[in-house]
KELOKE-350799 format. One record per residue: x negated, y, z of N, C-alpha, C, O in turn; residue in one letter. Coordinates in nm, 4 decimals, decimal comma, padded with zeros to 6 digits. Example, Ala and Ser with C-alpha at 12.3 -4.5 7.8 and 13.67 -1.06 7.14 Angstrom:
% KELOKE-350799
+----------+----------+----------+----------+----------+----------+----------+----------+----------+----------+----------+----------+------+
!       nx !       ny !       nz !      cax !      cay !      caz !       cx !       cy !       cz !       ox !       oy !       oz ! code !
+----------+----------+----------+----------+----------+----------+----------+----------+----------+----------+----------+----------+------+
! -01,3190 ! -00,5690 !  00,7800 ! -01,2300 ! -00,4500 !  00,7800 ! -01,3200 ! -00,3300 !  00,7800 ! -01,4236 ! -00,3319 !  00,8465 !    A !
! -01,2850 ! -00,2250 !  00,7080 ! -01,3670 ! -00,1060 !  00,7140 ! -01,2900 !  00,0030 !  00,7870 ! -01,3409 !  00,1138 !  00,8039 !    S !
+----------+----------+----------+----------+----------+----------+----------+----------+----------+----------+----------+----------+------+
% end
This chain:
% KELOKE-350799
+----------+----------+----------+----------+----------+----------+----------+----------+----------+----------+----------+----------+------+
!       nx !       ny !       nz !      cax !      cay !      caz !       cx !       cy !       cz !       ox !       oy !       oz ! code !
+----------+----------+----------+----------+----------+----------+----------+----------+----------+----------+----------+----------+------+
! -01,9620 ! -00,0260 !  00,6704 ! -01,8297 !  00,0099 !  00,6240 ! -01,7400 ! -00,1136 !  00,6180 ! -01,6221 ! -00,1027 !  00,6516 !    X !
! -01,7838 ! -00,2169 !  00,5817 ! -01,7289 ! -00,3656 !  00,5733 ! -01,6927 ! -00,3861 !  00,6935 ! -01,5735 ! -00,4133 !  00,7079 !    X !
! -01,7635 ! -00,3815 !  00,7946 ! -01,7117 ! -00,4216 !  00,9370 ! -01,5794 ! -00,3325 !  00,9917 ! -01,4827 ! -00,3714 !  01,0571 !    X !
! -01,6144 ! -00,1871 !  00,9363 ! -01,4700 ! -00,1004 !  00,9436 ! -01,3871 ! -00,1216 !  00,9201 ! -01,2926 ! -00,1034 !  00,9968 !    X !
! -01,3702 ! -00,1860 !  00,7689 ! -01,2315 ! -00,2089 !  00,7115 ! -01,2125 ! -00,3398 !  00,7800 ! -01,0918 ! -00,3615 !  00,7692 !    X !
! -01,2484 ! -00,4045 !  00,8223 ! -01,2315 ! -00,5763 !  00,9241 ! -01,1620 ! -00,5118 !  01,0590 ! -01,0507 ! -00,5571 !  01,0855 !    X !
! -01,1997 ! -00,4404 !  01,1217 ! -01,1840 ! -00,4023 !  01,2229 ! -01,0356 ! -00,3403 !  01,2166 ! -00,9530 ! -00,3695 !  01,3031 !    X !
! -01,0088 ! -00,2626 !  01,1214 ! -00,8791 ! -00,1908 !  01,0917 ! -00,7948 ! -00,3162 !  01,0878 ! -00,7145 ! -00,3590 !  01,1708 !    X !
! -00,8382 ! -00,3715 !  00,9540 ! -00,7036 ! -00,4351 !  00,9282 ! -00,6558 ! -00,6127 !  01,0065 ! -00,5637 ! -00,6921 !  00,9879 !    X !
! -00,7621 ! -00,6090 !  01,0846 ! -00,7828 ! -00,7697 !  01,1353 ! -00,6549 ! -00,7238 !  01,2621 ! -00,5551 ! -00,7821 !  01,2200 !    X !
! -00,6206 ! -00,6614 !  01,3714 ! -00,4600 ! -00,6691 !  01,4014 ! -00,3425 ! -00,6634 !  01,3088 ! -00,2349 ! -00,7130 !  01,3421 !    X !
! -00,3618 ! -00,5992 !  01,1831 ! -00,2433 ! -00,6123 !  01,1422 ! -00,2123 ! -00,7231 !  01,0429 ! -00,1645 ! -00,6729 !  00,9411 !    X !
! -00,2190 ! -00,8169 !  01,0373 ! -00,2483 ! -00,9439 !  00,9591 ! -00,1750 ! -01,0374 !  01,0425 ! -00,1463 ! -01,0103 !  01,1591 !    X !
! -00,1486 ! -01,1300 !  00,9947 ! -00,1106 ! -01,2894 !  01,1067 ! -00,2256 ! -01,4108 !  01,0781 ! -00,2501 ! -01,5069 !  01,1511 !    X !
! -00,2825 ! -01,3787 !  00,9601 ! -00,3932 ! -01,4543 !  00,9178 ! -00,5363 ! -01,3935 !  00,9088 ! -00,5978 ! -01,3980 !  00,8023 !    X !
! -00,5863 ! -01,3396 !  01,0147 ! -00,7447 ! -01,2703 !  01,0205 ! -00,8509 ! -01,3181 !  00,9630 ! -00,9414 ! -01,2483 !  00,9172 !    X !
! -00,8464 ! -01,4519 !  00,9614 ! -00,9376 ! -01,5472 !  00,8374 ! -00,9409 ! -01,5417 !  00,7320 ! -01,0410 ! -01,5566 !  00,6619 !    X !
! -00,8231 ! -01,5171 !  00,6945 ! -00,8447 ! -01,4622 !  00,4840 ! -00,8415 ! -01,3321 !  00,4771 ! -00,7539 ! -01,2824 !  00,4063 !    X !
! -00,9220 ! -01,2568 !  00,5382 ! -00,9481 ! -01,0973 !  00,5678 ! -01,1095 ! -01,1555 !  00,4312 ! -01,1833 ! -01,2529 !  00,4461 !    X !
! -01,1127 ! -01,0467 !  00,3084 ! -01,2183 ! -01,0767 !  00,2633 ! -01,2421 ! -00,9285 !  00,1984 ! -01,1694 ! -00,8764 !  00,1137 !    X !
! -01,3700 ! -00,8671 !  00,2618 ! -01,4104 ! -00,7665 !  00,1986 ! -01,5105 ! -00,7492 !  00,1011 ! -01,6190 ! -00,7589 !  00,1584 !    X !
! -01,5257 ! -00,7275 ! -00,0226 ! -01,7016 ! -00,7535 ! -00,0866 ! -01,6828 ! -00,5321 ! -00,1595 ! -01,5988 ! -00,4422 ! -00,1642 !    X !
! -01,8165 ! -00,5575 ! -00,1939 ! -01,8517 ! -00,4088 ! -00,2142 ! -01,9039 ! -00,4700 ! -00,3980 ! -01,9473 ! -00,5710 ! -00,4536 !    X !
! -01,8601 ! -00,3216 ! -00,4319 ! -01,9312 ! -00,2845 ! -00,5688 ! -01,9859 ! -00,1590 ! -00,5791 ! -01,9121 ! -00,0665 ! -00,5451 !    X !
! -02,1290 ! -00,1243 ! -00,6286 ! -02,1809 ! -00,0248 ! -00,5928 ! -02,2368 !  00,0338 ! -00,7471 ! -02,3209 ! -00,0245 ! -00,8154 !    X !
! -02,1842 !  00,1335 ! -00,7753 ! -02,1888 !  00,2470 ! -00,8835 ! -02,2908 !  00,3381 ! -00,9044 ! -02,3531 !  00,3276 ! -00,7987 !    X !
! -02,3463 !  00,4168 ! -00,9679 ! -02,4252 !  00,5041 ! -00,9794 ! -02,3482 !  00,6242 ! -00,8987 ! -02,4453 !  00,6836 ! -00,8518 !    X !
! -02,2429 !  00,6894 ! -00,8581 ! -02,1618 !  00,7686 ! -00,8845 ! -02,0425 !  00,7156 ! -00,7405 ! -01,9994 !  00,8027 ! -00,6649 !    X !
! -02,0082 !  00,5863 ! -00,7243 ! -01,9352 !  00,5718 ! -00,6511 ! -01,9243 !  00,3901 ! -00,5744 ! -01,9518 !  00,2779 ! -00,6169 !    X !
! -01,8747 !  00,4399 ! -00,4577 ! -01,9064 !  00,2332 ! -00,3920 ! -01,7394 !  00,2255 ! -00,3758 ! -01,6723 !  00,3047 ! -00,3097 !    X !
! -01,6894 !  00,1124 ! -00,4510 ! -01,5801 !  00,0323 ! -00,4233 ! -01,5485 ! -00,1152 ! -00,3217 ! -01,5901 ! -00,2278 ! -00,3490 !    X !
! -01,4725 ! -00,0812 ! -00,2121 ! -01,4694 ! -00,1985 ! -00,1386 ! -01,3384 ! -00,2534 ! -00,2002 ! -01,2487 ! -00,1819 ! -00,2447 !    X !
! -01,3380 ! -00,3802 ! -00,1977 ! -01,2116 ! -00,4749 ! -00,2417 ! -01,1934 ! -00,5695 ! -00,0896 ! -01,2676 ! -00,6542 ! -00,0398 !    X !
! -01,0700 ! -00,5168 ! -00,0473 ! -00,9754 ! -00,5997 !  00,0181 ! -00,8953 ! -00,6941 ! -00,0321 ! -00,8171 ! -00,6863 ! -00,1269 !    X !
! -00,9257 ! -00,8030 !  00,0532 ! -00,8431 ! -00,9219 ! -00,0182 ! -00,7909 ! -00,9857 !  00,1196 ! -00,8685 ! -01,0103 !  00,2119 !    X !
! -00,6537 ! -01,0101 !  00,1258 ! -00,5567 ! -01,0484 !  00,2356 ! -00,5379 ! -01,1858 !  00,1996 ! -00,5843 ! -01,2383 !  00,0983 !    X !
! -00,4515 ! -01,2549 !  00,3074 ! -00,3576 ! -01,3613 !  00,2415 ! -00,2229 ! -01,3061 !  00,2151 ! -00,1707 ! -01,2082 !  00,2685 !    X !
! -00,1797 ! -01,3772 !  00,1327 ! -00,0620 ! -01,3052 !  00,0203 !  00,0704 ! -01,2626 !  00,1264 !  00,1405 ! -01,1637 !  00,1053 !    X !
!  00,0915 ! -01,3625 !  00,2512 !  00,1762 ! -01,3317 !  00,3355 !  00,1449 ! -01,2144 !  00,4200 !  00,2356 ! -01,1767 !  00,4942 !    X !
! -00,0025 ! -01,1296 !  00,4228 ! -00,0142 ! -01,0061 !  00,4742 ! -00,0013 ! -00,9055 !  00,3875 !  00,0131 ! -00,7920 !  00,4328 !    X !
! -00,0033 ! -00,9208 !  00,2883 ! -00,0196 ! -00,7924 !  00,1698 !  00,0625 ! -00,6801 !  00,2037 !  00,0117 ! -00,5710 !  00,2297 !    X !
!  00,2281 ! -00,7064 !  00,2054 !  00,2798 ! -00,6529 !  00,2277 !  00,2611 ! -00,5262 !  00,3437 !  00,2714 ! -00,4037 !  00,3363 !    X !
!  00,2200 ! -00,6460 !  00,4816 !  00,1708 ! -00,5489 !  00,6329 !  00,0423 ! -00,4355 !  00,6164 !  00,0110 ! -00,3457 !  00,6945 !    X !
! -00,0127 ! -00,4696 !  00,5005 ! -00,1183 ! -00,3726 !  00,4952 ! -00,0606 ! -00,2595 !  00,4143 ! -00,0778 ! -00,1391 !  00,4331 !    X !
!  00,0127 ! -00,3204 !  00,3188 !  00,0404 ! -00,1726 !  00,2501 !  00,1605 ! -00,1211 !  00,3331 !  00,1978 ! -00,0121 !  00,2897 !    X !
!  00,2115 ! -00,1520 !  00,4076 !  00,3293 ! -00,0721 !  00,4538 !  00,4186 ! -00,0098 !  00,3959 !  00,4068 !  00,0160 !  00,2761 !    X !
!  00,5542 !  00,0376 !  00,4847 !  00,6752 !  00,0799 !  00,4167 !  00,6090 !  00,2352 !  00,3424 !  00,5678 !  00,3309 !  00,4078 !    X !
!  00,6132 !  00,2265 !  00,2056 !  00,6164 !  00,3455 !  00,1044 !  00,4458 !  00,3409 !  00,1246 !  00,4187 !  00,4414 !  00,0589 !    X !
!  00,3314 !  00,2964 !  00,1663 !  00,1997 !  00,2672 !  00,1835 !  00,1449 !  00,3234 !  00,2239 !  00,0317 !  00,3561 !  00,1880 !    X !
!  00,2305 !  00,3724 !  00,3561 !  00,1945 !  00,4434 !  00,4585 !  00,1013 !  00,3977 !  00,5255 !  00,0430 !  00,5016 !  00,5569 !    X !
!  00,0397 !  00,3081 !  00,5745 ! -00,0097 !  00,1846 !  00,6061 ! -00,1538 !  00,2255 !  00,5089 ! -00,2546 !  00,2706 !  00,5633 !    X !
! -00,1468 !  00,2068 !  00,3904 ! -00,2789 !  00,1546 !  00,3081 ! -00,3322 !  00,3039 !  00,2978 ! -00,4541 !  00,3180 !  00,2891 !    X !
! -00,2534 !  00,4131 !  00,2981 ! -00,3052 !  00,5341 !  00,2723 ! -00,3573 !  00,5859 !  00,4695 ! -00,4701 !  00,6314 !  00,4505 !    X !
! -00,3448 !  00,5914 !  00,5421 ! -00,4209 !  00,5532 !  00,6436 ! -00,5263 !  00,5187 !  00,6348 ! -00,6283 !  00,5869 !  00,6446 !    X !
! -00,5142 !  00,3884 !  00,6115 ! -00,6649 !  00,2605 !  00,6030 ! -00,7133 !  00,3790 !  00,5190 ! -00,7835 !  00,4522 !  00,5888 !    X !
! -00,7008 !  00,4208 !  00,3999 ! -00,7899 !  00,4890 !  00,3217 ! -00,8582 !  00,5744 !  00,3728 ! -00,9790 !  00,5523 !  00,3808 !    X !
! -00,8010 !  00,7062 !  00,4267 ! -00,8465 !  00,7896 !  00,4993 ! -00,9094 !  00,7890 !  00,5697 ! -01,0083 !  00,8585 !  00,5462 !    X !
! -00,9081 !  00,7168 !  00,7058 ! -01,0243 !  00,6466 !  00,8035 ! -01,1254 !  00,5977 !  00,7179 ! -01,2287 !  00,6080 !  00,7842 !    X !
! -01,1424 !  00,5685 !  00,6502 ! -01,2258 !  00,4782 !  00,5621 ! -01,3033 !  00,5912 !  00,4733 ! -01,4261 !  00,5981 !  00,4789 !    X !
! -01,2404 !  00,6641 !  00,4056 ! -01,2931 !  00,7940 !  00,3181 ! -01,3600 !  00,9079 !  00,4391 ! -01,4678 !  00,9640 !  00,4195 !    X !
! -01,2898 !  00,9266 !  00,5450 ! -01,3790 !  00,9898 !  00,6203 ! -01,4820 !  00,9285 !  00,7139 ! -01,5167 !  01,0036 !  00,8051 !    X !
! -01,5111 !  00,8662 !  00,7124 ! -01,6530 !  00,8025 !  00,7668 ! -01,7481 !  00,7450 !  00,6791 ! -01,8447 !  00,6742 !  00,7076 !    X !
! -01,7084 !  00,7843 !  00,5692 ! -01,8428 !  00,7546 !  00,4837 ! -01,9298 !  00,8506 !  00,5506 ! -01,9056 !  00,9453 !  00,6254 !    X !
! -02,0936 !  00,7749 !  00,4794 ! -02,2118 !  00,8274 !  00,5816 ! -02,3087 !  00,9030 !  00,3934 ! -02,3819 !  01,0003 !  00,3754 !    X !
! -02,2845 !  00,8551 !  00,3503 ! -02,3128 !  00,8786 !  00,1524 ! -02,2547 !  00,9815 !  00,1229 ! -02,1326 !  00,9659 !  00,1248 !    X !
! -02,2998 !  01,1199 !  00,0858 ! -02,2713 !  01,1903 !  00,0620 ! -02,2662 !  01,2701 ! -00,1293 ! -02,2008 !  01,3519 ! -00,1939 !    X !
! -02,3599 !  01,1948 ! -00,1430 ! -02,3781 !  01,1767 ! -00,3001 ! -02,2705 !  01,0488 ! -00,3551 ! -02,2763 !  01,0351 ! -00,4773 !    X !
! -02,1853 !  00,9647 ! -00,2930 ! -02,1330 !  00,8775 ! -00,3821 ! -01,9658 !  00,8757 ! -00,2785 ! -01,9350 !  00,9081 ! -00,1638 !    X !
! -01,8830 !  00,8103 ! -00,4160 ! -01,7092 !  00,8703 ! -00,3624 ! -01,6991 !  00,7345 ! -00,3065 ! -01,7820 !  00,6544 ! -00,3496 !    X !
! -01,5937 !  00,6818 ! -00,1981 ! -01,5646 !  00,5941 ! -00,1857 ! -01,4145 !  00,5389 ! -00,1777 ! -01,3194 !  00,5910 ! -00,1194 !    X !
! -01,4178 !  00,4310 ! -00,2445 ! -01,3127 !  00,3473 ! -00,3367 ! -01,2272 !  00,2631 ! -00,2475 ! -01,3005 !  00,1661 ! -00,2284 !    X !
! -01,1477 !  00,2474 ! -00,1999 ! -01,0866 !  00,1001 ! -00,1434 ! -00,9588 !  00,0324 ! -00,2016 ! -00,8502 !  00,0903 ! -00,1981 !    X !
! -00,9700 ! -00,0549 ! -00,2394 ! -00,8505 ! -00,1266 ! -00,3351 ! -00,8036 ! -00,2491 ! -00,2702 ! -00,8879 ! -00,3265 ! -00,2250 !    X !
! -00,6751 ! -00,2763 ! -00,2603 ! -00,6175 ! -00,3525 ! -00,1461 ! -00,5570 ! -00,4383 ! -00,2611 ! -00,4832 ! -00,4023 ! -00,3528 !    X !
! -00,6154 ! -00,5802 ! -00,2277 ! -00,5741 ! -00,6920 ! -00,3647 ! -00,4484 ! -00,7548 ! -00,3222 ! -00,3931 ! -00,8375 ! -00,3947 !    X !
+----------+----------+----------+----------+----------+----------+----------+----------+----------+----------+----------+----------+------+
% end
């Protein structure tokens, strides 16, 4: 899933190197944390976060875990 969210968001960035994903894993649910450089933040969330709600979706539908929800939070 880590390599997914890299893959998504590594064109839309100007800085692909401070692309940093880590996981937290729940009884109940797995949270990925996106972390940009501060001059991409903006490009990921997009105008009205059109943009980040996308990323989500792609991301929520390819989970392979069917017992646990999945989280993505864009820092």
């Amino acid at each position: 899933m880590k390599a997914l969210i890299e893959s998504i968001v590594t064109p839309l960035v100007d800085h692909p190197e401070d692309i940093v994903v880590t996981e937290t894993e729940e009884e109940t649910k797995i949270v990925y944390h996106l972390t940009v450089n501060q001059k991409d933040v903006g490009k990921i969330i997009g105008k009205n976060g059109r943009i980040a709600k996308a990323v989500r979706t792609v991301v929520y539908a390819a989970k392979s875990d069917a017992d646990k929800r999945i989280y993505l939070d864009i820092m």
